[in-house]
C-alpha positions as CSV (number, residue, x, y, z in Angstrom):
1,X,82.5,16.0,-3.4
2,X,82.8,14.7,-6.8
3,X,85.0,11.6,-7.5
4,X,87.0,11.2,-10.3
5,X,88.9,7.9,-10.9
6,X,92.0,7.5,-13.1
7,X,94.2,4.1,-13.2
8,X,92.5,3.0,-10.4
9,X,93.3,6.1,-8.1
10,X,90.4,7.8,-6.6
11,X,91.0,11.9,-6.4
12,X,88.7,14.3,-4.6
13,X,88.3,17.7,-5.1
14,X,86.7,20.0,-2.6
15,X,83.6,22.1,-3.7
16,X,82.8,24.7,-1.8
17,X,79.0,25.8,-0.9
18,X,79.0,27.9,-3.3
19,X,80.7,26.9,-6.0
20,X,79.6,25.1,-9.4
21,X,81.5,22.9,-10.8
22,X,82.2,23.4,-14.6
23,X,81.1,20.1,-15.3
24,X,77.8,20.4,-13.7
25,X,76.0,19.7,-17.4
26,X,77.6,16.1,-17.0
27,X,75.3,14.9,-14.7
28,X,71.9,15.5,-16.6
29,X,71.7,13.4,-19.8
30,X,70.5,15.5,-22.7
31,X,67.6,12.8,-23.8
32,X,65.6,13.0,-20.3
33,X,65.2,16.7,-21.3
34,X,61.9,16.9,-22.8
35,X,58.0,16.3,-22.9
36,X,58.3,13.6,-25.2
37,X,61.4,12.2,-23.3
38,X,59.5,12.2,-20.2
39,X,56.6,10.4,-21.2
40,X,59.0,7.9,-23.2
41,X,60.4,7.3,-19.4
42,X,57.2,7.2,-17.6
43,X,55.3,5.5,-20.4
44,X,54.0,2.7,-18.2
45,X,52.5,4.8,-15.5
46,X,50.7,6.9,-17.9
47,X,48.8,3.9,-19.8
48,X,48.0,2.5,-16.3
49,X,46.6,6.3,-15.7
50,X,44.5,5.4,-19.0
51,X,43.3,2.1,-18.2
52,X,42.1,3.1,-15.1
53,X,40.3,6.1,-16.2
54,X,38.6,4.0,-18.8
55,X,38.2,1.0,-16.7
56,X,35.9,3.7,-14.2
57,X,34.1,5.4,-17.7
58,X,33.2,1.9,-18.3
59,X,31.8,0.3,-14.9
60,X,29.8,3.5,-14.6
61,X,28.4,3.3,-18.2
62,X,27.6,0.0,-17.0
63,X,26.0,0.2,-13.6
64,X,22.5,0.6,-13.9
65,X,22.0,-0.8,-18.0
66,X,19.8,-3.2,-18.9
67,X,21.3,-6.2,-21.2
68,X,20.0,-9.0,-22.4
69,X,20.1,-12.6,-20.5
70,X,22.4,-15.1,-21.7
71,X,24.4,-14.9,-25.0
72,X,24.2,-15.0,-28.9
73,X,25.5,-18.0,-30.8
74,X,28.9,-16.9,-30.8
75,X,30.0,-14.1,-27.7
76,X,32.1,-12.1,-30.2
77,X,29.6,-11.1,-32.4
78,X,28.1,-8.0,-31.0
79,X,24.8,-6.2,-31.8
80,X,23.7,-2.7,-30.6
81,X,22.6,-4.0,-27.4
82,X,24.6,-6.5,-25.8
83,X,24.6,-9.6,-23.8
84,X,25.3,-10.0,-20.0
85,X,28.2,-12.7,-20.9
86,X,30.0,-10.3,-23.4
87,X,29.6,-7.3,-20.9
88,X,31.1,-9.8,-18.0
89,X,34.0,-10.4,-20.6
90,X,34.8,-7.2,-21.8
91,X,35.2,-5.7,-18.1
92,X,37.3,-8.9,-17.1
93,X,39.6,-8.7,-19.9
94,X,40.3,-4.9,-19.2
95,X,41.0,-5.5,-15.3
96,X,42.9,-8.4,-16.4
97,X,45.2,-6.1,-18.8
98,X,45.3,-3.6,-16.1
99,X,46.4,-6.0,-13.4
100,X,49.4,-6.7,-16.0
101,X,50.4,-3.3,-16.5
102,X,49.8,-2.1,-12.8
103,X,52.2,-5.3,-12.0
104,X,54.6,-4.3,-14.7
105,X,54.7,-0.4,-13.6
106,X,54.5,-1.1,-10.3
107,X,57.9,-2.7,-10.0
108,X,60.0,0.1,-12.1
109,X,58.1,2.8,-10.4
110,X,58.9,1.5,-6.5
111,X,62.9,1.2,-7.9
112,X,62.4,4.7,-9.7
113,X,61.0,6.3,-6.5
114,X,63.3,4.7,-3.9
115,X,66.3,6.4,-6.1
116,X,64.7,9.8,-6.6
117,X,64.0,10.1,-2.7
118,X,67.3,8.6,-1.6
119,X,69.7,10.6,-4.1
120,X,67.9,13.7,-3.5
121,X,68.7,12.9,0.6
122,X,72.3,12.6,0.2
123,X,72.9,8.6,-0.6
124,X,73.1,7.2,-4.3
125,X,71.9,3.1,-4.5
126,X,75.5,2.5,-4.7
127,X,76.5,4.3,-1.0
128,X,73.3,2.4,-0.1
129,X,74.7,-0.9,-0.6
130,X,78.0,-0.1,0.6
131,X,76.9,0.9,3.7
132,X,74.2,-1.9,4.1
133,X,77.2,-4.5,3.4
134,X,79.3,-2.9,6.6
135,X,76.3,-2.8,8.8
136,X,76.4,1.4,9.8
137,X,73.9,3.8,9.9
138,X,73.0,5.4,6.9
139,X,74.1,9.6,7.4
140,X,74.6,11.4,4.7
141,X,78.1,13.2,4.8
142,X,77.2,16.6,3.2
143,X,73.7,18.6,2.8
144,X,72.9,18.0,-1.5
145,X,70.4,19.9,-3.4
146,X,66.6,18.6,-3.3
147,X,64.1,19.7,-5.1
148,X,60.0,20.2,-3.4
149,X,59.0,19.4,-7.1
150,X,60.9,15.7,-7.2
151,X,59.6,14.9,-3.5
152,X,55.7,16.1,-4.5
153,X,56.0,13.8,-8.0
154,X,57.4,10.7,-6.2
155,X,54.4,11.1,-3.6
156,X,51.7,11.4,-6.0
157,X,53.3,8.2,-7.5
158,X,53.1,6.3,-5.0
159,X,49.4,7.5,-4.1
160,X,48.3,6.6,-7.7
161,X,50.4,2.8,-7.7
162,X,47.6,0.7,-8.0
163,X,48.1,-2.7,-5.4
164,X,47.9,-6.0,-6.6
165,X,45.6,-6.9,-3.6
166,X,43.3,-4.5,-4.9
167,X,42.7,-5.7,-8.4
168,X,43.4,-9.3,-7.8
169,X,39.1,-9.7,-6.4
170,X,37.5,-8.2,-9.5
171,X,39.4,-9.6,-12.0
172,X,38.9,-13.0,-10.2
173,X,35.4,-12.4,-9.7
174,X,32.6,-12.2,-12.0
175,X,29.6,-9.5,-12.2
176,X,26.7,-9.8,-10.3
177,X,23.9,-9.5,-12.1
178,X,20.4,-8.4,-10.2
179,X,17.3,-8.1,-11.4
180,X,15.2,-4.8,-11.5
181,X,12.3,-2.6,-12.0
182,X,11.7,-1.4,-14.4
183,X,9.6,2.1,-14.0
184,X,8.4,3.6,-16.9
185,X,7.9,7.5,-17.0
186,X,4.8,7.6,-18.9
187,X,1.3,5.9,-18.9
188,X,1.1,2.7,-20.0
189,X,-2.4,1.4,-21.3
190,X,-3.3,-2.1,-20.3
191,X,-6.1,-4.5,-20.9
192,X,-7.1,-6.7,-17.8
193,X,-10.9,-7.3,-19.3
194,X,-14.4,-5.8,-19.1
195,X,-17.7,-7.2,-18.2
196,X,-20.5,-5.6,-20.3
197,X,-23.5,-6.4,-21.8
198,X,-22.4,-9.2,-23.7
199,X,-20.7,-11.5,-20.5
200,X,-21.4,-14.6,-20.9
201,X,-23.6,-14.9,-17.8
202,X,-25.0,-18.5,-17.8
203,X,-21.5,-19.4,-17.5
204,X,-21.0,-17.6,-14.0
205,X,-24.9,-19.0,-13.4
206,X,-24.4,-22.4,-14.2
207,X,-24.1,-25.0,-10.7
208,X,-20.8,-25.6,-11.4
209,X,-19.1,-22.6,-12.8
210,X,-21.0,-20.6,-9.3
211,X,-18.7,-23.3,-7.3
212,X,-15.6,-22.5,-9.2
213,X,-16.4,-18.5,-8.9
214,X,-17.2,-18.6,-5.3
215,X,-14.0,-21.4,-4.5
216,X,-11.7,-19.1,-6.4
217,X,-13.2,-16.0,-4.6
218,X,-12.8,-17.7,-1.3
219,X,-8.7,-18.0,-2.0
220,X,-8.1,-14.8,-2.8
221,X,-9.2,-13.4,0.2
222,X,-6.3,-14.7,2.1
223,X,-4.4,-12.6,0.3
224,X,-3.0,-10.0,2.9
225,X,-7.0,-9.3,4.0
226,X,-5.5,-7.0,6.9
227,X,-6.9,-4.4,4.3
228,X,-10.5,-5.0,4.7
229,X,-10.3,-4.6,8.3
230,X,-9.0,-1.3,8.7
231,X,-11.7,1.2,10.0
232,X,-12.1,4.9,8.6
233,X,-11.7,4.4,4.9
234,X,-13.2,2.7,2.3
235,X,-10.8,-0.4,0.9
236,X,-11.0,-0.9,-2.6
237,X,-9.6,-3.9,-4.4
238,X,-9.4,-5.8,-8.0
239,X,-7.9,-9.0,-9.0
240,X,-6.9,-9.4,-12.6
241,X,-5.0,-11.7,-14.8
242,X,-1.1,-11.3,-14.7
243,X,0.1,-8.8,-18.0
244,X,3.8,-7.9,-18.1
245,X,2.5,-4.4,-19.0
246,X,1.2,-4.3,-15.0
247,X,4.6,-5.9,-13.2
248,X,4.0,-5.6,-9.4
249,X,5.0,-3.0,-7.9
250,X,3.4,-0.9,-10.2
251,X,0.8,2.2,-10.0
252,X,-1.8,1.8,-12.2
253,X,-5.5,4.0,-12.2
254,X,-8.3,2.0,-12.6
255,X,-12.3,1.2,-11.8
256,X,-12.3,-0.9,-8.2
257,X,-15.4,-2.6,-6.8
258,X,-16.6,0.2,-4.4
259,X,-18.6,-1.3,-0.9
260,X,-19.9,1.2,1.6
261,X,-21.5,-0.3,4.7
262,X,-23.9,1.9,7.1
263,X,-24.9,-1.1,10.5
264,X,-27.6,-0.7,13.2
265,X,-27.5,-3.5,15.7
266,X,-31.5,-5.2,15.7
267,X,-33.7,-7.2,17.8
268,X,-33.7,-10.6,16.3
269,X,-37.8,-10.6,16.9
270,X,-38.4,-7.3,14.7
271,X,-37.3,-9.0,11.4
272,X,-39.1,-12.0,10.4
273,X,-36.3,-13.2,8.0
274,X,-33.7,-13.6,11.5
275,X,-35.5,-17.3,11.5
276,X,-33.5,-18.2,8.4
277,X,-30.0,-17.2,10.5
278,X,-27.7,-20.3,9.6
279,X,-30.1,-21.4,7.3
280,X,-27.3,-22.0,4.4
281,X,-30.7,-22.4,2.1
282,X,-31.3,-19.1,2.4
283,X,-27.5,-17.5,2.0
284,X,-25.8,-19.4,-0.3
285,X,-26.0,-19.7,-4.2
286,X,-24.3,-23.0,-4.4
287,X,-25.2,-26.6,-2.9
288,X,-26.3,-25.3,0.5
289,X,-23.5,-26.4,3.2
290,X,-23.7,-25.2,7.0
291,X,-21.3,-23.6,9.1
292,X,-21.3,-23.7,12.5
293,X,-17.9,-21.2,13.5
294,X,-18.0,-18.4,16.2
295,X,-17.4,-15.3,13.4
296,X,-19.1,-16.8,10.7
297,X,-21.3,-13.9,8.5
298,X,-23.6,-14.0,6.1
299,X,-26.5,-12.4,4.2
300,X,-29.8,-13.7,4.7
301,X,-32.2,-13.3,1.3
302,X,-35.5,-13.3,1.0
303,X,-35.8,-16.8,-0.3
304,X,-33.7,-19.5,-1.4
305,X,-31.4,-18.5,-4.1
306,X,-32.4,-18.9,-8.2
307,X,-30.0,-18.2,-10.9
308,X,-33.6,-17.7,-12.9
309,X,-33.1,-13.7,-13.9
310,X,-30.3,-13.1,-11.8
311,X,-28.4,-11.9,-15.0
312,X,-27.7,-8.4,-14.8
313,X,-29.9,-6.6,-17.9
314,X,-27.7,-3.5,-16.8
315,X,-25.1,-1.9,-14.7
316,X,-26.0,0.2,-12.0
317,X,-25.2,1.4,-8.4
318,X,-26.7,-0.5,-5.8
319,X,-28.2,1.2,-2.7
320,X,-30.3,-1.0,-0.6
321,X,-30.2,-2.5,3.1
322,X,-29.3,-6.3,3.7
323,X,-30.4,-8.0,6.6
324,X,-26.8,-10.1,8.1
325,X,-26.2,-12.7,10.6
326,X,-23.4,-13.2,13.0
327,X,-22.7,-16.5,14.5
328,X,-21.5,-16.4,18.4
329,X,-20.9,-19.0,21.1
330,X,-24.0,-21.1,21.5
331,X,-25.2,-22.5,25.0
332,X,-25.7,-25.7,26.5
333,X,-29.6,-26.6,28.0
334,X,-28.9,-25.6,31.9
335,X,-31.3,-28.3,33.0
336,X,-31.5,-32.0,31.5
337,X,-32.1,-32.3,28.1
338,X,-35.7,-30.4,27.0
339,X,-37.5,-31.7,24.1
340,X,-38.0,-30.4,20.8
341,X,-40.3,-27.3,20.5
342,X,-40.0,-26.7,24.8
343,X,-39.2,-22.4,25.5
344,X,-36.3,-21.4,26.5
345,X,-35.4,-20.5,29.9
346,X,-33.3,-17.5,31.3
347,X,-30.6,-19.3,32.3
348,X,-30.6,-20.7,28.5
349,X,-30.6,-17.9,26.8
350,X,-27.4,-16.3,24.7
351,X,-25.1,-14.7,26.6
352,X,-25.2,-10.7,26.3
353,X,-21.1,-11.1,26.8
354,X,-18.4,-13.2,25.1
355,X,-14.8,-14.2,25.3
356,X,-14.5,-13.6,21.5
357,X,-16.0,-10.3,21.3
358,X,-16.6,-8.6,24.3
359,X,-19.9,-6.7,25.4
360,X,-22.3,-7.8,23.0
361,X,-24.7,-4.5,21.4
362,X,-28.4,-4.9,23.8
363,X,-30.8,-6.2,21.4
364,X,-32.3,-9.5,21.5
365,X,-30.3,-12.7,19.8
366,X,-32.1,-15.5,18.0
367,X,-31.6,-18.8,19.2
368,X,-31.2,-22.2,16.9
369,X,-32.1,-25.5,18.6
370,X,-29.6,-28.3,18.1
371,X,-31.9,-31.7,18.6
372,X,-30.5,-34.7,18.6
373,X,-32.3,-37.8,17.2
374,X,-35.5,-35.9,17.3
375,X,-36.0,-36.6,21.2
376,X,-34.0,-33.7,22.9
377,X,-32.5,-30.5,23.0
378,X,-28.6,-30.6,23.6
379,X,-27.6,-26.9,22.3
380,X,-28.3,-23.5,21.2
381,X,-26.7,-21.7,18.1
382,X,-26.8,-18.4,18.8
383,X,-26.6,-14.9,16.2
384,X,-27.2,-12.0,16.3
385,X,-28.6,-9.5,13.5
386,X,-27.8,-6.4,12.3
387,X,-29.2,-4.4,9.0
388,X,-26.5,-2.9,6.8
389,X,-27.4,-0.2,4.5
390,X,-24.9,-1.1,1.3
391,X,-23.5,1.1,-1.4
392,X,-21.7,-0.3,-4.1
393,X,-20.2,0.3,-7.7
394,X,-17.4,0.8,-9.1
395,X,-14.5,4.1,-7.8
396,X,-12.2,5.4,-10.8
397,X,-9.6,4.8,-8.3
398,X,-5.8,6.2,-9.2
399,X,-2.1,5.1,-7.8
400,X,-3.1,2.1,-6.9
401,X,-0.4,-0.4,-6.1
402,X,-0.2,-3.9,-8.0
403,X,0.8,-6.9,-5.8
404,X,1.7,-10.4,-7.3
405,X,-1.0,-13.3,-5.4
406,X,1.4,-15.9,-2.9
407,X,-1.5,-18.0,-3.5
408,X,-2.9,-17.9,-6.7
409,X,-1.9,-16.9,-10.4
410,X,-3.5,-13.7,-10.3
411,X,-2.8,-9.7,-9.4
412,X,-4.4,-7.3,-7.5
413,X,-4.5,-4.0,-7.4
414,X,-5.7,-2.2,-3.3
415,X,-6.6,1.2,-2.8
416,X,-7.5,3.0,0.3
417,X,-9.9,6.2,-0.5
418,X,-12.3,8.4,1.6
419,X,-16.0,7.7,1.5
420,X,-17.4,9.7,-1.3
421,X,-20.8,8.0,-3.1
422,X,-21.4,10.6,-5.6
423,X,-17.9,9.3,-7.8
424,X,-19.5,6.0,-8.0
425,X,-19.9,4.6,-11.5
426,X,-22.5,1.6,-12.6
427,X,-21.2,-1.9,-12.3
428,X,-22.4,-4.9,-13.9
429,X,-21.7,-6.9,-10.9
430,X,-22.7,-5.4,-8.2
431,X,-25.8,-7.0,-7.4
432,X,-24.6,-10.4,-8.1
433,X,-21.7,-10.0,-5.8
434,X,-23.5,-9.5,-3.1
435,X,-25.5,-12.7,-3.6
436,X,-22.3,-14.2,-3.7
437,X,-20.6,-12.5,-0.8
438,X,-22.0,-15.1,2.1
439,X,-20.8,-18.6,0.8
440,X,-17.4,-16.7,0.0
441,X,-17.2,-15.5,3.8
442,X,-18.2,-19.0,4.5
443,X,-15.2,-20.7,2.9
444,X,-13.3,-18.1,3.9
445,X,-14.2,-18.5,8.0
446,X,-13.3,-22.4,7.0
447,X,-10.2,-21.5,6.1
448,X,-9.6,-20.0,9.5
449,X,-8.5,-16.6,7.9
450,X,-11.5,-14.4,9.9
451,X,-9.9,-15.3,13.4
452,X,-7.4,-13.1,13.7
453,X,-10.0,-10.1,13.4
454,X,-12.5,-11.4,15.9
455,X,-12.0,-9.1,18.6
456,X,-14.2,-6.3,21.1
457,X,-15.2,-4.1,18.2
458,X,-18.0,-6.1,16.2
459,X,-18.8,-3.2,14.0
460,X,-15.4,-3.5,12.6
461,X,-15.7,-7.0,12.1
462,X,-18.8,-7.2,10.2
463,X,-17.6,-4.4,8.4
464,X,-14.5,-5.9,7.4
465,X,-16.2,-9.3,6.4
466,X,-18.7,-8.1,4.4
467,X,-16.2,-5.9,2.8
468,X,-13.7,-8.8,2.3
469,X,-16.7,-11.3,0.3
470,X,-17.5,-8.5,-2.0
């Protein structure tokens, strides 16, 4: 039915099914006809299109850059790499524009869309009013013309209207900022210093400098020593100064202290040098201080330690055999108090088993008397020896990982390789570390960072020390 009014009269005329009316061009207005007229009436929805296709562009041109920390004197003057504050501002003041025109657009699309989808079912806004205003249900009287194309274009409008509670938490919120790593994709040459034939060596040699070196050794091997104590590869590592050309968490390939260790369990009566075991005299480079700690190793020299010619005139590999002490659980006298210089008894002798680490190896221990005021025997330090054939240099190690120091100001870098001795290259310190090595395990046993190793397995454990101190 189409209603035509005249002096307030309203006339109806009957259309058929079939039938066009001859005024049928009435009802589309010639200036929605059109590209340009279309996009004149949709205008809004197509710059929020645009805004939100550059607003994507732009966050993923953004995740994953690298710009710089803080801002320039002023924010709007920008260079070819910008600041995190004018980056933070930018992207705000696009969401913010966005969040304008998706409110805008929003509101004249919803009206737009509710009037395509009702007309098309039979009802104009008008009939919708009227029939809200006498409270009965909304039927359409006849069957009108609808068109699939209207119905798909108000859908994907209201699939692409963008909520306000969807914009509202990132324009209101501000970038988050994290830092990264950076991995670079080619090779990256670092200095981290070289010992050669012109180290100063008296300074290492000197009484103090030796305490500093030894002190300093001693706190870095609490840093994650778990290494050093895994069995079937040889554990290389190297602490450095901090460079920002070696951030941790890097892979860098260079020379690591190399120590190889080869033990056979001894009598303590076939060397003559096991009387020196806890002698500090005749381990330690420094002051001589003694230890008496169930787990405590060292190396036992020769004779008491000289920095006379210990400078190395030359690197080289070191293959030699060193004669080491292990500290156990000492006994008490089983009878009253003996005197100084009386033998020892069966039932005073070490024990060939111990809480701390199991079923001892058979050979014979060597016994220290504990005499008190010079009258009487009231314990027995007990140790037993082992000889431990050494190889040690330096390993052109590769990929090795660099870890940042919880404890000091230092990096390291740790590398696990496969025993192989004939890739060994000379080192300037190898010798010298190992005259080193037992007042560093010493500290190091002070520091109570050996006891969670002392277990059944004693080969591991010496193995692990003496790797550790070097």
């Amino acid at each position: 039915m189409a209603p035509n009014t005249s002096n307030s009269v309203a006339v109806y005329n009957i259309v058929g099914p079939t039938e066009q009316p001859a005024s049928r061009h009435c009802f589309i207005r010639p200036d929605d006809r059109g590209l340009w007229n279309a996009c004149k009436a949709c205008y809004l929805f197509l710059i929020h299109i645009g805004l939100a296709a550059a607003i994507m562009v732009l966050v993923i041109q953004i995740d994953g850059r690298h710009f710089k920390i803080g801002s320039d004197s002023t924010v709007f003057t920008f260079h070819s790499r910008l600041y995190q504050a004018q980056v933070t501002g930018l992207l705000s003041l696009a969401l913010v524009t966005l969040r304008l025109v998706a409110g805008t657009g929003s509101a004249l699309l919803a009206w737009r869309i509710i009037f395509i989808l009702l007309e098309k079912g039979g009802a104009t806004l008008v009939e919708l009013t009227r029939l809200l205003s006498l409270r009965v249900p909304i039927m359409p009287a006849v069957i009108s013309e609808t068109s699939q194309c209207w119905s798909v274009w108000a859908t994907v409008a209201i699939i692409l209207m963008w909520p306000h509670s969807f914009a509202a938490p990132l324009v209101s919120s501000s970038l988050s900022w994290i830092p990264g790593i950076t991995v670079l994709n080619k090779e990256t040459p670092a200095l981290i210093g070289e010992i050669g034939p012109h180290t100063d060596w008296p300074a290492i040699l000197y009484d103090d400098m030796r305490v500093t070196a030894v002190i300093s050794a001693a706190a870095m091997t609490a840093n994650e020593h778990d290494y050093a104590f895994k069995p079937g590869r040889i554990h290389l590592r190297r602490y450095f100064n901090a460079s920002e050309h070696m951030p941790s968490g890097s892979r860098v390939n260079l020379p690591l202290p190399y120590f190889a260790a080869d033990i056979r369990w001894i009598d303590a009566s076939s060397n003559n040098r096991s009387i020196y075991a806890g002698n500090a005299e005749y381990s330690d480079v420094g002051k001589p201080v003694g230890i008496r700690l169930v787990g405590a190793t060292s190396i036992i020299m020769d004779q008491k330690w000289s920095p006379q010619g210990k400078s190395p005139a030359n690197a080289s590999i070191f293959h030699g055999t060193k004669l080491v002490a292990v500290q156990l659980p000492g006994v008490e006298p089983f009878d009253d108090p003996l005197t100084p210089g009386s033998s020892i008894s069966e039932r005073d002798r070490c024990r060939p088993a111990v809480d701390q680490f199991g079923q001892l190896p058979a050979v014979g221990q060597h016994q220290v008397q504990l005499v008190k005021g010079d009258k009487e025997i009231v314990y027995y330090d007990c140790y037993i020896l082992v000889e431990v054939a050494i190889t040690a240099g330096l390993y052109p190690a590769r990929d090795c990982e660099v870890v940042s120091s919880e404890t000091t100001l230092q990096f390291y870098a740790t590398c696990s390789v496969k025993r192989n001795d004939e890739e060994l290259e000379n080192d300037w310190l190898a010798s010298l570390a190992l005259d080193f090595t037992s007042e560093t395990l010493k500290y190091n046993v002070l520091q109570n960072s050996s006891q969670p190793w002392i277990g059944p397995n004693l080969d591991d454990y010496v193995t692990g020390m003496l790797t550790l101190g070097y």
